[in-house]
N, C-alpha and C positions, 0 to 999 in steps of 0.2 A: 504494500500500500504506500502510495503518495507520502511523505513526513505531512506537506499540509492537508491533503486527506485526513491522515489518521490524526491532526491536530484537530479538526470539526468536527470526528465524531467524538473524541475526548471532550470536548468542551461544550460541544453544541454552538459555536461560532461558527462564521461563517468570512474567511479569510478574503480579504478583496485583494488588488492586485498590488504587488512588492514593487517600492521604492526606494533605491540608493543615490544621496545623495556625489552628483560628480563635482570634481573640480580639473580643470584646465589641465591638460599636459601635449608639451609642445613640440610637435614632429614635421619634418622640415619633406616632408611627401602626402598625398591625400588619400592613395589607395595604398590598402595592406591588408596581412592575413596577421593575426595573432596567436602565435603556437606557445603551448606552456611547456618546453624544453629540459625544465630542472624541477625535481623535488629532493626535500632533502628526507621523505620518509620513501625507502626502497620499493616500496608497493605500487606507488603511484609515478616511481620513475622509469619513465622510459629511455632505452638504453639506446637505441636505433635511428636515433632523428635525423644523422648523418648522414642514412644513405635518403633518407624521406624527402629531404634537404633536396640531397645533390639529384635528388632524379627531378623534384618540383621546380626548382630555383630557375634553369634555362627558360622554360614555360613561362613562369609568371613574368619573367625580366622581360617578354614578349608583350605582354599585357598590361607592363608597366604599375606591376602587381610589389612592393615588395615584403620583406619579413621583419614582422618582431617579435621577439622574446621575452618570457616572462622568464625570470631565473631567480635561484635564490641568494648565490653568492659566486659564482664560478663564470669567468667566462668563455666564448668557445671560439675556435679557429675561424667562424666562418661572418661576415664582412654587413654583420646587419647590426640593427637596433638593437640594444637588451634594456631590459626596466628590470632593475633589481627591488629588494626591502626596501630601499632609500622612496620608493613612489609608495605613495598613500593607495590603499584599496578605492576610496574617489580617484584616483585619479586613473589607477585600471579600467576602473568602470569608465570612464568617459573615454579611453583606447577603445575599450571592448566596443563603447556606442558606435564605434566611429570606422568600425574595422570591416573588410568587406567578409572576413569567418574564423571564429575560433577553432583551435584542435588543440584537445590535451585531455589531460584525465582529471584535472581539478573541476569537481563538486561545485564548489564557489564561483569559480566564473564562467562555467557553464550554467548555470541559472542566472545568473548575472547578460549572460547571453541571449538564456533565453525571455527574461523579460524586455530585454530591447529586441526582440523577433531580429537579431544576428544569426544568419546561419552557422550549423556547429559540425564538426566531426570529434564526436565526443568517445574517448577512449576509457572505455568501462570497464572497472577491474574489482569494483567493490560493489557483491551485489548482499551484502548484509542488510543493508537502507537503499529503498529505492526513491531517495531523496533529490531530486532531480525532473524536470520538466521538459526534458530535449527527448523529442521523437522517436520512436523504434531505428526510422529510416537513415536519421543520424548518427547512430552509432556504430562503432567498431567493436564486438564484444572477444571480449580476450579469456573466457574462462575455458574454453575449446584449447587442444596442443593443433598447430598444424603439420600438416602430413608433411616430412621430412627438411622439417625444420626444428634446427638446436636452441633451446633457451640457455644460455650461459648461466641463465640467476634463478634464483627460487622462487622470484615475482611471477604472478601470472600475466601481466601486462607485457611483459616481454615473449609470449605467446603470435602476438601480433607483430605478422611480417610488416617491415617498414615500405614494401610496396603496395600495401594496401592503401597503408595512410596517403602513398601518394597518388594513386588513383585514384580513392574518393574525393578527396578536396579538390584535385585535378574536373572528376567528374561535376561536383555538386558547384562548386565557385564558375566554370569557366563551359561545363556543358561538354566537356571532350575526353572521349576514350583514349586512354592510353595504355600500351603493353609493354611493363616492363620484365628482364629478367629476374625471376628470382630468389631469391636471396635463402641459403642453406643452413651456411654455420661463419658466426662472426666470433674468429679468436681474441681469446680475453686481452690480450697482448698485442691485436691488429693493431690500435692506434700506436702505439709505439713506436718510432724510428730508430732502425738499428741496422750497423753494420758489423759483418762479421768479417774476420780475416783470416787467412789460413795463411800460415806462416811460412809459403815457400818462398817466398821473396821479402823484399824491402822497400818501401817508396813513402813519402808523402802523403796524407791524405787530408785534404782540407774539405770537409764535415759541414760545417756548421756547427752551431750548441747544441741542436734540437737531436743531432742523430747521437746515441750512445754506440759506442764503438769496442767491439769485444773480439779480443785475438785468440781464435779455437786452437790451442796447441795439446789438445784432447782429438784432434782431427789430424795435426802433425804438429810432432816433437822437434822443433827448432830452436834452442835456445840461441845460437848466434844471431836467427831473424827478431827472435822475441829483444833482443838484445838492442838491434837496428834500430827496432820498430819500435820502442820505448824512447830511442834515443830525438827518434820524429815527433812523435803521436802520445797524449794521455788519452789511457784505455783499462779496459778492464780485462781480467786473462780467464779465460774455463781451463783448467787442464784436471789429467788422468794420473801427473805423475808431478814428485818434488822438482822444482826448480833449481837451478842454482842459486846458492843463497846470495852469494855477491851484485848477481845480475840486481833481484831484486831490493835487493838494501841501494844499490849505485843508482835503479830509476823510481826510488819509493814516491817522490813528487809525484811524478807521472802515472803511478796506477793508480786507477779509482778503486777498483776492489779484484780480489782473487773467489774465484768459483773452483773448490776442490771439486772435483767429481768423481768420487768412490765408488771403486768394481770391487771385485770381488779379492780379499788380502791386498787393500793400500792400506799402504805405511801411515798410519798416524802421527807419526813423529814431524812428518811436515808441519803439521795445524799448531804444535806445538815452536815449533820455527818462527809462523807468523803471530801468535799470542805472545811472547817474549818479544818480539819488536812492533808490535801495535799493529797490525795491518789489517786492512780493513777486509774481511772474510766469510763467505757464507759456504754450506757443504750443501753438495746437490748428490744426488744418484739418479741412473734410470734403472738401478735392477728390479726384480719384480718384488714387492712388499714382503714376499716369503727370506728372501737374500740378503734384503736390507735391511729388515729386523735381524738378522745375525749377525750384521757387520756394527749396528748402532749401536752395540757396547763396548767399542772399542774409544768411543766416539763422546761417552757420557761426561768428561772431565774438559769439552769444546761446546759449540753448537751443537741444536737442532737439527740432526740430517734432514735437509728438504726433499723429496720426491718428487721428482720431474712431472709436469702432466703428459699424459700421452689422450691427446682428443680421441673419443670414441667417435668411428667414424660411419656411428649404423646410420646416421641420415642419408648416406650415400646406398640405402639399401631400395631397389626395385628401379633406379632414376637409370636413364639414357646415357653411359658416362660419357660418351662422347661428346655431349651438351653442357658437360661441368668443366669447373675452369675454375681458378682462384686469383685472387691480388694479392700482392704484400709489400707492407713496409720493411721487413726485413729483405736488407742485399746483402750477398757472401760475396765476398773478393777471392778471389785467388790468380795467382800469376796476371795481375793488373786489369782482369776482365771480370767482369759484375753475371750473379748467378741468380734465381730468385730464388732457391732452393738445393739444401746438398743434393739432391737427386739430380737436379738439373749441376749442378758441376762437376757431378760423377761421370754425368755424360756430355759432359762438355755443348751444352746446351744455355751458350752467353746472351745474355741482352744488352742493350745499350743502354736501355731506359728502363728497371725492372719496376719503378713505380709507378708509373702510369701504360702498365701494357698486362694484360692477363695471358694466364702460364692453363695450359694442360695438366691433370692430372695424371702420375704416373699410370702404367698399368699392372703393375701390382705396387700396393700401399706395403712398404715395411715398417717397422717399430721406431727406426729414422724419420720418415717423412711424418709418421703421428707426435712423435718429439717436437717436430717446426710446426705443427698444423697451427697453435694456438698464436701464429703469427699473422695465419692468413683470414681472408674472406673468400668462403666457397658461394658462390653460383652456378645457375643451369639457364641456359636458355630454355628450356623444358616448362610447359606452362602445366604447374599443378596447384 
């Protein structure tokens, strides 16, 4: 039942229509859509707006359409308006009068919406209260899993594929079908910019700040390149095996931190190396939880052994693989050519541009490639 429903028959009143006071807030465009982007309670955050974004954004910039955001304190990569806490709920509400459609999952301004007859694509995740006045035809209901799609989080709002959101607003604001590719499994780690290096050479690498840069000598044991490449480059190291101590005491500036990565009987005495001169250190393993509870006692007088994720990849179960494909922000270097993937630089399969070009799926998945999964974004052309 309705909340002001069920408030008329408690009381026997008889609720007439909601007013909120607005006040002024001043935007330097006349048409816009207003999307609620951030929450800071997990349930109602949706995690996906990125790609909802990047598929909507060219469209409306046609229509002279553009975006804003509701946020709570964070702001994001992408070149629009945001209204944080700092705006008064008046002055939301007079956005929301003013906007040509809300979408988001907040309760508050979707009624808010809906008393100023604003069109909404209202993202439902809380069906406890059905406290709320937006249409059946409005909403996006997200209590359903969809079929071979990953939710990364334990929100059920994250259920909903982000090319929904972009077709209905697409649909409902502008009246046009659009078909996008859709979207599989988004690793927890995709946003991330990382380069990785494989230590058969030596050279330069001018980065940026944004990308974190990690030399796999877990991949190859070079300590003369590691040696080089510390002397170029601050980085972080993964390896499988003690370093030279000297190496690292000579470029301690330059590391950001060491990733042991323990198999089966590594020497412990390393971790002890780096606790006696401060070094910044975390332990990882990929063995199987049975192996690496047997090795974690060796371990109890250091860190936490971390457990690699290995993405489960039954999403890819019954789909057309030839239609699947992924993106990533992680590049491997090796011998001065960019990889998107160790599989692709096993097979010497280089790209020039791995961050704006999409990669094929191997054809057979090893325990390697589910290692990098949590780096990438899987799609299909395959319309399911």
């Amino acid at each position: 039942m309705n909340l002001l429903k069920s408030f008329s028959v408690t009381t026997g009143l008889e609720p007439k229509a909601g007013y909120i006071y607005e006040k002024f807030y001043p935007l330097d465009f006349d048409k816009y859509i207003v999307l609620d982007t951030q929450s800071t309670d997990p349930n109602y955050h949706y995690v996906f707006w990125f790609r909802a974004i990047e598929l909507m954004e060219p469209i409306l910039k046609t229509h002279g359409i553009n975006i804003v955001h509701f946020i709570e304190d964070k702001k994001y990569h992408f070149n629009h308006t945001y209204v944080d806490t700092g705006a008064s709920l008046n002055q939301k509400a007079y956005i929301i009068r003013n906007s040509e459609m809300f979408c988001g999952s907040s309760k508050l301004y979707s009624l808010i919406a809906s008393e100023f007859n604003v069109p909404q694509c209202f993202l439902k995740t809380d069906y406890s209260l059905d406290n709320t006045l937006v249409s059946e035809d409005s909403i996006i209901h997200s209590k359903e899993e969809r079929k071979n799609f990953h939710n990364p989080t334990g929100a059920r709002i994250n259920n909903i594929r982000p090319e929904e959101i972009a077709k209905k607003i697409l649909k409902d604001l502008l009246n046009e079908d659009h078909t996008f590719d859709n979207t599989l499994s988004v690793g927890k780690v995709y946003a991330t910019q990382c380069l990785e290096i494989v230590p058969d050479s030596c050279f330069e690498i001018k980065a940026g700040n944004k990308n974190e840069m990690v030399i796999r000598m877990d991949y190859l044991f070079s300590e003369e390149n590691l040696n080089s490449q510390l002397s170029l480059n601050s980085l972080s190291i993964v390896t499988s095996k003690p370093i030279n101590h000297n190496i690292l005491l000579r470029h301690r500036n330059n590391i950001k931190k060491i990733y042991y990565k323990i198999d089966k009987n590594s020497p412990p005495e390393f971790l002890q190396f780096l606790e006696d001169n401060k070094f910044n250190y975390d332990i990882i393993t990929s063995l199987s939880l049975e192996d690496a509870n047997k090795e974690k006692i060796k371990y109890l007088n250091f860190k936490k052994v971390n457990k690699l994720n290995f993405l489960d990849m039954k999403f890819l179960d019954g789909l057309d693989l030839s239609k699947v494909y992924f993106k990533t922000n992680k590049i491997m270097i090796k011998a001065g050519k960019t990889f998107a993937s160790r599989w692709h630089c096993k097979n010497n399969l280089s790209s020039a541009n791995v961050r704006n070009e999409s990669f094929n799926i191997p054809d057979q998945i090893d325990e390697g490639f589910k290692e990098e999964a949590d780096y990438f974004y899987f799609l299909t052309k395959e319309q399911i």
